[in-house]
C-alpha positions as CSV (number, residue, x, y, z in Angstrom):
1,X,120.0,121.6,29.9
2,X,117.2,122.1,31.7
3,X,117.1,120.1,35.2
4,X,114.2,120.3,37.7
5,X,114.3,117.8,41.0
6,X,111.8,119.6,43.1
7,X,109.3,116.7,42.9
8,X,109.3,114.4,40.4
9,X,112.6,114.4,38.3
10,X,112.8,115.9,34.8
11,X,116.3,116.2,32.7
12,X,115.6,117.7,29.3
13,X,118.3,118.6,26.5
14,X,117.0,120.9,24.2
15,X,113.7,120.4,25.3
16,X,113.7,116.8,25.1
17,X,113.6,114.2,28.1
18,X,116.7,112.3,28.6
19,X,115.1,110.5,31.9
20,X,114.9,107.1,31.7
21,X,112.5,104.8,31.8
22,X,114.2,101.6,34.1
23,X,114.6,102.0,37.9
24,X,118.6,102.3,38.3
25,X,119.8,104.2,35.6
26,X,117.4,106.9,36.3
27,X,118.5,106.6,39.8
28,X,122.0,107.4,38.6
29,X,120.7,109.8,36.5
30,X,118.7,111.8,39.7
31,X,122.2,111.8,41.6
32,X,124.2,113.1,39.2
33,X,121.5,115.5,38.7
34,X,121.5,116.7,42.5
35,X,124.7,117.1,42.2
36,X,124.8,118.9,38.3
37,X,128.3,120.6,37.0
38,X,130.4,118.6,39.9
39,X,132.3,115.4,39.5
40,X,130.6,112.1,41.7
41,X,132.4,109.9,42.2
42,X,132.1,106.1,41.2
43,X,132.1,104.9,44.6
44,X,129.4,107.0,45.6
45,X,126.9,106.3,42.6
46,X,127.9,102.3,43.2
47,X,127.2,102.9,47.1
48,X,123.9,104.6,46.0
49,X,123.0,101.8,43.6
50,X,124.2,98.8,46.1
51,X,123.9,100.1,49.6
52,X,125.3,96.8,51.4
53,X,128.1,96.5,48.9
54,X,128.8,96.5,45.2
55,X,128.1,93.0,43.3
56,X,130.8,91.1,41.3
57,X,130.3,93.0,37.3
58,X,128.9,96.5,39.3
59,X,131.0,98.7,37.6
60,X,130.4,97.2,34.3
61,X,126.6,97.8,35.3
62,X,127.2,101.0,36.4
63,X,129.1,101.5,32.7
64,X,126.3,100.3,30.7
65,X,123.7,102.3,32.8
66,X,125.8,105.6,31.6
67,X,125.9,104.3,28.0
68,X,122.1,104.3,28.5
69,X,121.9,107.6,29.5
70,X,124.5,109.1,26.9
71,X,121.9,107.6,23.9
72,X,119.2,109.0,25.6
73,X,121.2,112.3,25.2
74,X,122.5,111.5,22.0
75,X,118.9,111.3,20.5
76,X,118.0,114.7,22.1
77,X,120.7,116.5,20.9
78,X,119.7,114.7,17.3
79,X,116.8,116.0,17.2
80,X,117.0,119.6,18.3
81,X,119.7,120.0,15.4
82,X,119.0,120.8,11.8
83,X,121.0,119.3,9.0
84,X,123.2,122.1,6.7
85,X,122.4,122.5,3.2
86,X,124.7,119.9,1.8
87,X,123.0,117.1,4.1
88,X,126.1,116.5,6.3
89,X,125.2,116.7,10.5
90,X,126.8,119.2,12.2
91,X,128.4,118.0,15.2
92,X,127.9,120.9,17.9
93,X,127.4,119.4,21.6
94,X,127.7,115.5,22.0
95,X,126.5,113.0,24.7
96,X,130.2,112.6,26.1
97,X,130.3,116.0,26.5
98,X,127.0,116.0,28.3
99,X,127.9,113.7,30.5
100,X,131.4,113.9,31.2
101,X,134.1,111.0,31.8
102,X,136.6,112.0,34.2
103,X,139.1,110.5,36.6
104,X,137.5,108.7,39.1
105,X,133.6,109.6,38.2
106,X,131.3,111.6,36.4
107,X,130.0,115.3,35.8
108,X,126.5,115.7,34.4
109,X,127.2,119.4,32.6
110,X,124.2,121.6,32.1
111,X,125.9,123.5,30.1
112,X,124.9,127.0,31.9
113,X,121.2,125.5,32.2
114,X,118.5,125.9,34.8
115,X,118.8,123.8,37.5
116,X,115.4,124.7,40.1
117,X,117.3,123.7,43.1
118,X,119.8,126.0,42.0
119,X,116.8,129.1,41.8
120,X,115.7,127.8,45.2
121,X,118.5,128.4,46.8
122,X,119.4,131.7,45.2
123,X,115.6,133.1,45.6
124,X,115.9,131.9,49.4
125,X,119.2,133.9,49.8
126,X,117.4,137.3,48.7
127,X,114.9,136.0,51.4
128,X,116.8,135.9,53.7
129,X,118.5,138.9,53.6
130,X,115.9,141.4,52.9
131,X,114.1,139.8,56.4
132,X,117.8,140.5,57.9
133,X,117.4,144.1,56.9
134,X,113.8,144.4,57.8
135,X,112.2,144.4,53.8
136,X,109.3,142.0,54.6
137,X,107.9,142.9,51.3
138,X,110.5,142.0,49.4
139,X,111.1,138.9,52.0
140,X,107.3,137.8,51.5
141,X,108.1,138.3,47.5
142,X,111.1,136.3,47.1
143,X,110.5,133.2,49.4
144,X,106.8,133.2,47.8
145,X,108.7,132.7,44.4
146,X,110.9,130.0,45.6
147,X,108.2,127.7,47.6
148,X,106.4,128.1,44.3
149,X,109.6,126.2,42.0
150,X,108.5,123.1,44.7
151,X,106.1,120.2,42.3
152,X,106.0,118.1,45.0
153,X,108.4,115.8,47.1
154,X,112.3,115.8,45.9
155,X,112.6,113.0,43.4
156,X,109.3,111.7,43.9
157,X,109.3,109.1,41.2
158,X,112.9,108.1,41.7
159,X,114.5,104.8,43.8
160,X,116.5,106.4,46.7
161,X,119.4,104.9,48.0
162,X,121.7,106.5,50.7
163,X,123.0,109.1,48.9
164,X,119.7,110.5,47.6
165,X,117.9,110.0,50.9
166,X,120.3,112.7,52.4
167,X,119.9,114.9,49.5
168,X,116.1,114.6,49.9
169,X,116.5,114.9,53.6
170,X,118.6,118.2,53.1
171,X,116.3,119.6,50.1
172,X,113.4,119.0,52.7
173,X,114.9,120.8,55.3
174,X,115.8,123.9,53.3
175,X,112.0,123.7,52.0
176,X,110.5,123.9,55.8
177,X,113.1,126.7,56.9
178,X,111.6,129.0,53.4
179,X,108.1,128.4,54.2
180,X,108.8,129.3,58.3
181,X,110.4,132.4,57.0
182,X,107.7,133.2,54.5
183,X,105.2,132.4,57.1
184,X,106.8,135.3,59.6
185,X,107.4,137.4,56.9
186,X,103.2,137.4,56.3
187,X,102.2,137.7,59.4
188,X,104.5,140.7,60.2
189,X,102.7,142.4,57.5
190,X,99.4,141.3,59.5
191,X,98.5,139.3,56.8
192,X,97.2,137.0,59.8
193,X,93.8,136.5,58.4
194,X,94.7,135.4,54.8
195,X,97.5,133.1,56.5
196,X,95.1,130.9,58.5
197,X,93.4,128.5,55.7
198,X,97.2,127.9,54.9
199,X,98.3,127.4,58.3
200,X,95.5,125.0,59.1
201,X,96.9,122.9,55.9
202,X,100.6,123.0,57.1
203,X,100.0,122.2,60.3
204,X,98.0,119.3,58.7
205,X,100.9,118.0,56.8
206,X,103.5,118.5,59.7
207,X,101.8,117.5,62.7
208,X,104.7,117.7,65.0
209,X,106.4,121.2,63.5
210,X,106.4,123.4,66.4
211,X,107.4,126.7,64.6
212,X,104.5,126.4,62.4
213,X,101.9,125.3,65.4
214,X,103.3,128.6,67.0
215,X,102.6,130.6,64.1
216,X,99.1,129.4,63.4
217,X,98.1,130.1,67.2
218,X,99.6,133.4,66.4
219,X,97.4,133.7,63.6
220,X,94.6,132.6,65.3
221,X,94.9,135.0,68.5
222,X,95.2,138.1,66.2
223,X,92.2,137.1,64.7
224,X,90.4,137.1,68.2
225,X,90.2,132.8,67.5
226,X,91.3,132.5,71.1
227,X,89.3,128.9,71.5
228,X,90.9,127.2,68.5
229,X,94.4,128.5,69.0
230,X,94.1,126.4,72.6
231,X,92.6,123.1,70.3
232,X,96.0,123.2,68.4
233,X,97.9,124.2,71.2
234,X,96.8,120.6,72.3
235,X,96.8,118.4,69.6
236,X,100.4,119.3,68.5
237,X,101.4,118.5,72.7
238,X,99.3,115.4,72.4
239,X,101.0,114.5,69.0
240,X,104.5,115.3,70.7
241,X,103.7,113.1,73.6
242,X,102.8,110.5,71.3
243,X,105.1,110.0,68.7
244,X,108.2,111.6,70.2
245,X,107.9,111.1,73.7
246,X,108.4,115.4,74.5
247,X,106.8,118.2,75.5
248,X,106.5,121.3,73.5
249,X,109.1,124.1,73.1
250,X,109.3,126.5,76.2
251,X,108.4,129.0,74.0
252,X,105.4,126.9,73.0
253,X,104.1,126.2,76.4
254,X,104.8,130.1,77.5
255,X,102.6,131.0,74.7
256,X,99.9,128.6,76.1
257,X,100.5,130.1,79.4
258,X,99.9,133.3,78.0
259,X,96.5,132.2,76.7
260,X,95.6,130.9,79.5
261,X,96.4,134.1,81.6
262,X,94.4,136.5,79.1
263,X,91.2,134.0,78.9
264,X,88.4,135.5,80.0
265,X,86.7,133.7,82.8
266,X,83.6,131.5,82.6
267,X,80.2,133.3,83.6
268,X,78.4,132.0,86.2
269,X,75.7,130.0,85.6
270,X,72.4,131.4,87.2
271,X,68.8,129.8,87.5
272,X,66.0,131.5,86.5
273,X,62.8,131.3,88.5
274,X,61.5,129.0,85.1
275,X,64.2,126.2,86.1
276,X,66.3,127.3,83.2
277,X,70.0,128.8,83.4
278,X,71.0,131.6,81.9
């Protein structure tokens, strides 16, 4: 099974999309997805369907809305097998045994599958460590490779109810701590230049993320962009001031002190005998 959340969700068996079509059950499909080869329990995916409580006839729903899912499964599995010689179907993996029964919940098995969450988080690891031990290269490498597995926001196209708001919330998080590290990984390797058109973009898109403001005006001072690294030096303390009611970081405003303290000084203005200034 093939299981990609990473933006919009896709569940494929053999190649084949088992995603369905109506609102809930492919909300209960993207939770058991997030949570792929564990058990979840029934009172989490009726909590996730029915936030202020479970209707009379929810488990039933919630029954017939895995039933769905298992035919969906049950024709993918269909058609990715070939019949023997003598006609008969040869029963190898079944729907049940896709998604699993058990005391108390259910168990969506990829059956040793790809899951790109799962490569996220093991392609952030090696990140992480090889920026411990001082290998940007390989830092810049293998964070680069797991921003890329990212389509878009997590289960872009799904309904989200409690449940999969703090899995979003958590996937988000992990997302924004990669590109930071990628970001400091780039422009230890004084890839400062390159990393400014990006920057500008991120910066865009999180207007109140102070580690990336800090490493744009980074970027900007090395390339001598003095001027502009004070314009977003502002904007993010005017957007702070505005929509959360703070200042920026101390480490923010002693890089803006620093600025301040290396900017060259205004020339004079002098008339000329012509009336002009010069």
């Amino acid at each position: 099974m093939d299981v990609r959340i990473l933006g919009g969700l896709s569940v494929r068996e053999n190649g084949v999309s088992v995603v369905a079509t109506a609102a809930a059950p492919r909300q209960v499909l993207a939770l058991l997805a997030a949570k792929a080869d564990q058990v979840v329990p029934v009172t989490v995916l009726l909590e996730e369907l029915w936030p202020s409580g479970p209707p009379r006839g929810a488990r039933a729903e919630l029954q017939a809305h895995i039933q769905g899912l298992r035919s969906l499964i049950a024709t993918a599995l269909r058609s990715a097998e070939a019949p023997p010689a003598d006609g008969a179907w040869l029963e190898r993996r079944t729907a049940e045994a896709v998604l699993v029964s058990l005391p108390g919940g259910y168990r969506l098995d990829t059956g040793g599958g790809s899951h790109d969450a799962w490569q996220f988080e093991r392609a952030t690891g090696a990140g992480y460590r090889a920026m411990e031990t001082g290998d940007l290269h390989r830092a810049s490498r293998r964070l680069g490779e797991a921003l890329a597995l990212w389509r878009g926001e997590p289960f872009a196209d799904v309904a989200a109810g409690p449940h999969l708001r703090a899995e979003i919330e958590r996937l988000e998080a992990s997302r924004l701590s990669a590109l930071d590290q990628w970001v400091e990984a780039r422009l230890q390797l004084g890839r400062h230049v390159e990393m400014v058109p990006e920057l500008s973009e991120l910066v865009a898109l999180h207007r109140t993320n102070e580690s990336l403001h800090c490493q744009f005006i980074v970027a900007l001072l090395r390339c001598g962009r003095q001027d502009e690294a004070m314009e977003v030096y502002q904007r993010l303390r005017d957007g702070l001031r505005r929509e959360t009611g703070r200042e920026p970081s101390p480490r923010l405003r002693r890089l803006q002190r620093s600025m301040m303290t290396v900017r060259p000084p205004l020339r004079p203005l002098v008339r000329t005998p012509a009336g002009s200034f010069v």
